[in-house]
C-alpha positions as CSV (number, residue, x, y, z in Angstrom):
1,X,81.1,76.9,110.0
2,X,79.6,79.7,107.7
3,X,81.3,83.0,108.0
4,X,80.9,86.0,106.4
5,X,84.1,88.6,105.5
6,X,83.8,92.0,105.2
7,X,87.1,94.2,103.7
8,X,87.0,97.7,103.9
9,X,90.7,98.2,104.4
10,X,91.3,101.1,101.6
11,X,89.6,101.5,98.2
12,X,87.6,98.5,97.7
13,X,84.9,97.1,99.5
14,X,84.8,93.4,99.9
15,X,82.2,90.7,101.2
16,X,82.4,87.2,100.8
17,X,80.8,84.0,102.5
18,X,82.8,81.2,103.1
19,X,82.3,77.6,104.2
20,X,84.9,75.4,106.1
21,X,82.8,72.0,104.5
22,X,81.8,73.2,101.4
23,X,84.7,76.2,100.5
24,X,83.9,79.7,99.4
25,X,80.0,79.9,98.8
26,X,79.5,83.9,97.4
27,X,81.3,86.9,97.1
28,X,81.7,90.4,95.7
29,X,83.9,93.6,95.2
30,X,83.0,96.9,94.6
31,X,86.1,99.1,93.5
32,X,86.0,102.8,93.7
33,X,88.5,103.9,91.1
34,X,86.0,105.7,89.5
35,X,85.5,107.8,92.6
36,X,89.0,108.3,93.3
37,X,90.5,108.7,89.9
38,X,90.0,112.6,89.8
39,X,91.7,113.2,92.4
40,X,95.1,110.9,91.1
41,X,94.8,108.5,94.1
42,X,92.5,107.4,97.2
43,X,90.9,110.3,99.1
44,X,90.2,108.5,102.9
45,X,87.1,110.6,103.8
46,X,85.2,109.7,100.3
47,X,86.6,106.1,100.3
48,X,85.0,105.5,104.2
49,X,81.6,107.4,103.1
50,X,81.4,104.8,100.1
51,X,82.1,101.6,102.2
52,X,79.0,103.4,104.2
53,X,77.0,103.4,101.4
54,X,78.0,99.6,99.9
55,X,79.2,97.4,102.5
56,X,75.6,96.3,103.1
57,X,74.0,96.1,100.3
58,X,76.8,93.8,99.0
59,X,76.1,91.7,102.7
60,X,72.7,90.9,101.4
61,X,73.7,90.4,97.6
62,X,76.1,87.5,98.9
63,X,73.7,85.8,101.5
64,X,71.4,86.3,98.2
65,X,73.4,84.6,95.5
66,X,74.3,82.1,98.8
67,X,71.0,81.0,99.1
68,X,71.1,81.9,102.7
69,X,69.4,84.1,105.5
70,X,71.6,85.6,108.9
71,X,70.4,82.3,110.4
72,X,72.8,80.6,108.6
73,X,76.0,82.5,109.4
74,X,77.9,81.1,112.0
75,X,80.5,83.8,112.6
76,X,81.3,87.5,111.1
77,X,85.0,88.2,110.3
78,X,86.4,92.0,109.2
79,X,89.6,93.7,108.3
80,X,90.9,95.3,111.9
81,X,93.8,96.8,110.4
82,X,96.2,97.9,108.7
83,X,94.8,100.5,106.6
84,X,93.3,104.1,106.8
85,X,91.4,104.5,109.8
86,X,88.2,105.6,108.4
87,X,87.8,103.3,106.2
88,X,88.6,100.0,108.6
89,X,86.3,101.6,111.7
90,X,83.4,101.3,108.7
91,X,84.0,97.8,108.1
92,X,84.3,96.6,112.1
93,X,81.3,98.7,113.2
94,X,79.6,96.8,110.8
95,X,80.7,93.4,111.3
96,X,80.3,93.9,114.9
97,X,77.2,95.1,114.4
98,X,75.4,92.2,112.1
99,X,77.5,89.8,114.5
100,X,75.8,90.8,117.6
101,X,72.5,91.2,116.1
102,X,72.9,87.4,114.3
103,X,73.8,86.4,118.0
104,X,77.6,85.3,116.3
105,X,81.2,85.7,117.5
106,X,82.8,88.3,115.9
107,X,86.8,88.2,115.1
108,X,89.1,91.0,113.9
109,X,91.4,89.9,111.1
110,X,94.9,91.5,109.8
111,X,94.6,92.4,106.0
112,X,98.2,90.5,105.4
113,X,97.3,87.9,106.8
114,X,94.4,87.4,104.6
115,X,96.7,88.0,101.7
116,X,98.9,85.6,103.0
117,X,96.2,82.9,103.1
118,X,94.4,83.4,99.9
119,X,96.0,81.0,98.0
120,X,94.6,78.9,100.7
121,X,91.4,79.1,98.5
122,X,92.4,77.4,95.8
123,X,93.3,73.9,94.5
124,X,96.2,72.5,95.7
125,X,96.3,74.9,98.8
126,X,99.8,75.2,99.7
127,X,101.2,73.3,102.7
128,X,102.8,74.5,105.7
129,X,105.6,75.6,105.9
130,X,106.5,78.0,103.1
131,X,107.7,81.1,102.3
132,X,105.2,84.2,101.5
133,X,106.0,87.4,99.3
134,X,103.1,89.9,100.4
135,X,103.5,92.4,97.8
136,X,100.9,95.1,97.2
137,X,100.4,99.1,97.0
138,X,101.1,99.6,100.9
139,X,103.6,96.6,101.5
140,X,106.4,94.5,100.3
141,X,107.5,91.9,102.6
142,X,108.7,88.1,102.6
143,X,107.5,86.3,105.6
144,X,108.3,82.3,106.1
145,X,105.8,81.1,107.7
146,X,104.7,77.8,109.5
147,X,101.3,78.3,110.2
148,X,98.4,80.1,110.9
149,X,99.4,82.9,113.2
150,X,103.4,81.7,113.2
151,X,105.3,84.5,111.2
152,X,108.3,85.2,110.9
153,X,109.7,88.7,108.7
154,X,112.4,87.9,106.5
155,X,112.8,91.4,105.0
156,X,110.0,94.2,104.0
157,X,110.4,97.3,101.5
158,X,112.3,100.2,103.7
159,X,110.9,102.8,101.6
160,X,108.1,102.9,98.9
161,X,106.0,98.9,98.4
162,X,106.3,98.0,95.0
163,X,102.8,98.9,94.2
164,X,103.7,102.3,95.1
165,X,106.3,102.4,93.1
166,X,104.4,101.2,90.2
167,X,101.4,103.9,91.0
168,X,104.2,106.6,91.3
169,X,105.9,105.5,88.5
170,X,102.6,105.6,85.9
171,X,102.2,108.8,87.3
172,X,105.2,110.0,86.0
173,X,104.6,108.5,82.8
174,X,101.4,110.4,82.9
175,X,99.2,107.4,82.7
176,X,96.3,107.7,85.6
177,X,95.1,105.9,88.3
178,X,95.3,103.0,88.9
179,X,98.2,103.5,87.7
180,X,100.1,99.3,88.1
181,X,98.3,98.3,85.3
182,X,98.5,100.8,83.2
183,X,102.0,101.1,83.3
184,X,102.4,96.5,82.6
185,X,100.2,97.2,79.7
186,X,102.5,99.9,78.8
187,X,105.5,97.8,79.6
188,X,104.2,95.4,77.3
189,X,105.0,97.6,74.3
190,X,108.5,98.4,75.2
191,X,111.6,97.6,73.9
192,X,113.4,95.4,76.9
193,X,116.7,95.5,75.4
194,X,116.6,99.6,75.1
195,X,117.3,100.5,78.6
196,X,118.8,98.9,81.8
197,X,117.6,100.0,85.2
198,X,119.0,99.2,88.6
199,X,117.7,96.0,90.3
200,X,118.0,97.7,93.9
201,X,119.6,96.4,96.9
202,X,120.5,93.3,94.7
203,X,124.2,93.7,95.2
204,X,124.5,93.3,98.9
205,X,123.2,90.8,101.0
206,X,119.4,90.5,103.1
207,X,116.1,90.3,102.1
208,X,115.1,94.2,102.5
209,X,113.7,96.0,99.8
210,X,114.1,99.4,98.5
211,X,112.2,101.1,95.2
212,X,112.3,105.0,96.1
213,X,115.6,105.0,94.5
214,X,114.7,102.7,91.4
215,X,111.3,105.5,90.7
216,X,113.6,108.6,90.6
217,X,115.8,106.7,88.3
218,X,112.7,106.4,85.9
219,X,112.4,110.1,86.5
220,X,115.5,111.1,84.9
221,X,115.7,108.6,82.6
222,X,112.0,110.1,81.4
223,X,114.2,113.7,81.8
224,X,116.5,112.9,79.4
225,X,114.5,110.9,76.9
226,X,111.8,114.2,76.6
227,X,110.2,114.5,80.0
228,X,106.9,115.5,79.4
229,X,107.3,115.3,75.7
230,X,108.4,112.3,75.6
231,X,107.0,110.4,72.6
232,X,104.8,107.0,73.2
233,X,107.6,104.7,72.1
234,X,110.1,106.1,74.8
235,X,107.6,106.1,77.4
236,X,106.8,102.6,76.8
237,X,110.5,101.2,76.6
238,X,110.9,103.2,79.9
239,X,107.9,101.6,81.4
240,X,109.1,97.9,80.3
241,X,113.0,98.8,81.7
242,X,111.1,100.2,85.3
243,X,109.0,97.0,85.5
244,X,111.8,94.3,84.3
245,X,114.0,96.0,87.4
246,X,110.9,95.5,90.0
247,X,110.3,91.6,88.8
248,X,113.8,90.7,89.0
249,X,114.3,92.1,92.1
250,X,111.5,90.3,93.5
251,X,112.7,87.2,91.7
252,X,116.0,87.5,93.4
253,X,114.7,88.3,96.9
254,X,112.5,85.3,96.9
255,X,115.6,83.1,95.5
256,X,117.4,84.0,98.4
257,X,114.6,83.8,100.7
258,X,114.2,80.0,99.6
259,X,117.9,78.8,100.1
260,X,117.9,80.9,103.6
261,X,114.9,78.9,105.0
262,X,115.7,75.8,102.9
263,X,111.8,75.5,102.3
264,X,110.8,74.4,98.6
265,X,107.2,76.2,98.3
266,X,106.5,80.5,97.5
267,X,103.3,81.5,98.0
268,X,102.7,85.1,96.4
269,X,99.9,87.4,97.5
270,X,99.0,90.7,97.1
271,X,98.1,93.0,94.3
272,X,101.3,93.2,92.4
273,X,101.1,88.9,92.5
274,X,98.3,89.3,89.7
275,X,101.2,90.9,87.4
276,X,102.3,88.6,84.5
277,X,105.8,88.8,84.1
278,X,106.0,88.0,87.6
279,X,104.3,84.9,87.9
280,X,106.4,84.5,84.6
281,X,109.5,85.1,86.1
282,X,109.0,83.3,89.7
283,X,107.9,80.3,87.7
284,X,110.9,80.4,86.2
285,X,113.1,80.9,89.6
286,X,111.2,78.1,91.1
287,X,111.9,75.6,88.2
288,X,114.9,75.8,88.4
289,X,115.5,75.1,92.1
290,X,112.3,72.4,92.2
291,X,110.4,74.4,93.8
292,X,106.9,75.1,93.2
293,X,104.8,78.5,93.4
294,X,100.8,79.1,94.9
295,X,98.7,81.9,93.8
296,X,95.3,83.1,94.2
297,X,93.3,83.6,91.3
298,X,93.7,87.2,90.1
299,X,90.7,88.4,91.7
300,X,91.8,87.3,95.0
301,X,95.1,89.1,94.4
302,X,93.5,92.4,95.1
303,X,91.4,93.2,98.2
304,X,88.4,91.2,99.1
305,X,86.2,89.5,101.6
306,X,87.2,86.1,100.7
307,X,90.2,85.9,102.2
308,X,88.8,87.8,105.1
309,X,86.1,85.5,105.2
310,X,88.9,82.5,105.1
311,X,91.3,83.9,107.6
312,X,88.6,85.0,110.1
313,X,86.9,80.7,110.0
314,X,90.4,80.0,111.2
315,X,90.5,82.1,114.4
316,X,86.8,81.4,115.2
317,X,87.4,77.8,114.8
318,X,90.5,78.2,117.3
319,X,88.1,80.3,119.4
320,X,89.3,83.2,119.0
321,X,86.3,86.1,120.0
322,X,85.9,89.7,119.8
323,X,84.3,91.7,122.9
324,X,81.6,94.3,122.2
325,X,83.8,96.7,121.8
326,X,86.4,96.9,118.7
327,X,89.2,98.5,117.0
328,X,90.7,99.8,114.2
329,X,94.6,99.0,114.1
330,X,95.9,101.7,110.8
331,X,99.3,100.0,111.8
332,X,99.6,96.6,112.9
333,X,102.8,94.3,112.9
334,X,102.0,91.1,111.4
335,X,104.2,89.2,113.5
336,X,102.6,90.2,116.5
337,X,100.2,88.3,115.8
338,X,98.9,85.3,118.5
339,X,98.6,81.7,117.0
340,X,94.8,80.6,117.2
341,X,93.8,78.9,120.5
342,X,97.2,79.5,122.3
């Protein structure tokens, strides 16, 4: 089955083609930071006016670089939610669109869950069961999971994701946007042994998350080191103490998840997965408890169609089908999910 993804969740519009024989066959991103970067962060009418403008052409540059026609798709697959509204009714107009006119089930997929099953692109995939850290600008959740569509939340972020915290963060140190990695390549400058931040929510048991408290932390600390004059040396140790705290909490959160479900296999998705001194520091964790870790490649950290494309083959091949009409889901619970074919 050949179908193609199309991810217009936020900021970045994503198509890919994939094939359950022969494994991803094209795809392509467009990022709008340049439109966006004025402004300090994502404006949702200008990011839904641009998926207008690119989420075709980039249909027919994959079918292109595929060597393939719409008589060769099989099935369209898009991002139903969550995400700004705007931006997600683009992408499912579409796809339910060119699926109607190929003459092709259609099928609605959950952005996490095509986080979740990224690494399910590469070589080794991971095997069911495991245990999944989704982290990214809007989320920051562990989920063990034991298959397609089986979920089950071990803990999620109760104030800011981690992303967030990073974008806020580089904000503060006056660095842009995007601001996450800015503020690594920052971090990479900095002095680790200079300050010591918090590692939040560390000293108590459960899996929850909480960074709000770790970003204002990083504001006083910048307060008393010079605020807004503070000299390129402070901000960098700063930077390197914020993002040391954020990687070992993660570390210690997937730890725990591990011995609580007494599984032996992480899977990390998500923007924030493509950050260095995590995979560092997870690889690490896992070693030492004979575990092992699964990532997608770096460009399949962020949002794209491929793992759309991916998730959405598993549904149709269940059977799962969308009616003519369709929806866009802004917030959607990721273990209300159904399990394909049930």
């Amino acid at each position: 089955m050949r179908v193609l993804g199309i991810e217009t969740s936020c900021d970045e519009t994503g198509l890919a083609l994939y094939d359950t024989d022969s494994g991803l066959l094209a795809h392509a991103v467009y990022s709008q930071v340049e439109l966006h970067a004025g402004f300090g962060g994502v404006v949702p009418e200008l990011a839904s006016r641009d998926h207008v403008q690119k989420t075709l052409p980039l249909a027919r540059q994959v079918l292109a670089e595929a060597g393939l026609d719409s008589a060769d798709i099989d099935g369209v697959a898009y991002t139903a939610g969550p995400g700004l509204v705007g931006a997600l009714l683009v992408g499912a107009a579409i796809g339910r669109a060119l699926a109607y006119a190929w003459g092709v089930p259609a099928v609605g997929v959950h952005h996490m869950e095509g986080h979740l099953l990224a690494p399910m692109l590469e070589e080794p995939a991971p095997q069911f069961p495991f245990v999944a850290l989704l982290v990214s600008g809007g989320h920051t959740m562990l989920v063990e999971v034991d298959g397609v569509g089986r979920y089950r939340l071990l803990g999620e972020s109760l104030d800011d994701a981690a992303g967030e915290a990073f974008d806020k963060t580089a904000k503060l140190l006056d660095l842009g946007y995007p601001g996450g990695p800015a503020l690594a390549a920052l971090a990479e400058r900095g002095d680790p042994a200079r300050f010591r931040f918090p590692r939040p929510m560390t000293d108590r048991p459960g899996l929850d998350f909480s960074f709000s408290g770790l970003k204002t932390f990083t504001l006083n600390t910048l307060r008393e080191h010079g605020g807004a004059g503070a000299g390129k040396a402070e901000r960098a140790d700063i930077a390197r103490a914020f993002e040391e705290a954020v990687v070992d909490t993660l570390a210690i959160k997937c730890r725990r998840a591990l011995e609580r479900t007494g599984l032996s296999r992480l899977v990390v998705a998500g923007g924030v997965g493509a950050n260095a001194r995590l995979r560092a520091r997870l690889a690490e964790a896992a070693s030492r408890m004979g575990a092992q870790v699964f990532y997608p490649r770096p460009v399949f950290c962020t949002d794209n169609g491929a793992m759309i494309a991916f998730a959405g083959s598993q549904r149709l091949i269940a059977g799962e089908r969308e009616p003519l009409s369709f929806t866009a889901l802004p917030r959607w619970s990721l273990e209300s999910l159904e399990v394909p074919g049930l």
